[in-house]
N, C-alpha and C positions, 0 to 999 in steps of 0.2 A: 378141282376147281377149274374151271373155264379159265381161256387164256383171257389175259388183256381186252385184247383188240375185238375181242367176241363181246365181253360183257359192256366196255364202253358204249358199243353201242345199241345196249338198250335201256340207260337212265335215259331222264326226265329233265329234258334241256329248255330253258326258255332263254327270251332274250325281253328285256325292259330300258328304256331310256331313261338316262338318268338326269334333270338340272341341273341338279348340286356339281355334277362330273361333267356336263354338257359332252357323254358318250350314253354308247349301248354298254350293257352289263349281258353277259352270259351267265347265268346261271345254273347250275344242275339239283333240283329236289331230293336227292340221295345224299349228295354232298352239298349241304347249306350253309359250308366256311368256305367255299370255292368259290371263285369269280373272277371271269376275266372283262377289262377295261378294253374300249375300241373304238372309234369316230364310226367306223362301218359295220353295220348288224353283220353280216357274214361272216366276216372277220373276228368279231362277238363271240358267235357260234362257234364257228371254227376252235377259238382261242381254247374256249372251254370244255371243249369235247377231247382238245389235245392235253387240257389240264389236268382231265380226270383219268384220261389214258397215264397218263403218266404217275399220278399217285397212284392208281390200281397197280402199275408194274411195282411200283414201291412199295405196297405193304402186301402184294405175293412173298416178294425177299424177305421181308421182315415174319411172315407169316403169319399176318395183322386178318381180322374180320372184315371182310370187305360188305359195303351195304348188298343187299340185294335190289335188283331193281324193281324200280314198282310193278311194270312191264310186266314182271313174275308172278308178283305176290296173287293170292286169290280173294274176295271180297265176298261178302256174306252178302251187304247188300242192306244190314244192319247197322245201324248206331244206335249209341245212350247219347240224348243229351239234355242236361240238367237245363232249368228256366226257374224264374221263379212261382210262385204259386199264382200270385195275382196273372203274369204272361200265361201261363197253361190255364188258367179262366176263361180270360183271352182271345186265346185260340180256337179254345174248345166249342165255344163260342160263333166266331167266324166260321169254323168249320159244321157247325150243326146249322147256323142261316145256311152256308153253302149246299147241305144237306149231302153232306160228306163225310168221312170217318178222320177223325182226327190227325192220322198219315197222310192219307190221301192231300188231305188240305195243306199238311206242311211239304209236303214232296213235290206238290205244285208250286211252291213259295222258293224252294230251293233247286 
């Protein structure tokens, strides 16, 4: 396994403003229980990328699964996704006025 300080840095960081907290949230997509609190996005950032350094060094010791990052992972480029019968009517629909194939029209849409 990759040390620490190599993998940290390649999740999946944002940063979102919060009302309810009147701060920035860092956040990391790998680790969706992790989050640092901050008045300054930098600092946000910063907080959470130390956060995750820091549990990754912790479950090396432990000998724990660490996520992979997305960064890594490889993508088909496929998905399933369910609708209901009436919505895939719908679509199918919009996509043949469009005079498009049924992906095409929802790939546009997404």
């Amino acid at each position: 396994m990759k040390k620490h300080n190599d993998l940290s840095k390649l999740y999946t960081y944002r940063v979102i403003w919060s009302e309810d907290d009147n701060e920035h949230i860092g956040l990391c997509a790998e680790f969706p229980s992790l989050s640092h609190l901050d008045k300054d996005m930098i600092k946000s950032l910063k907080g959470i990328k130390s956060l995750v350094s820091n549990v990754i060094k912790d479950m090396q010791k432990n000998n724990e699964n660490i996520p992979t990052p997305l960064s890594k992972k490889q993508y088909s480029g496929k998905f399933m996704m369910r609708v209901t019968p009436d919505k895939h009517k719908e679509l199918a629909i919009l996509a043949a006025e469009q005079n498009v194939s049924l992906n095409r029209y929802i790939s546009s849409k997404i």
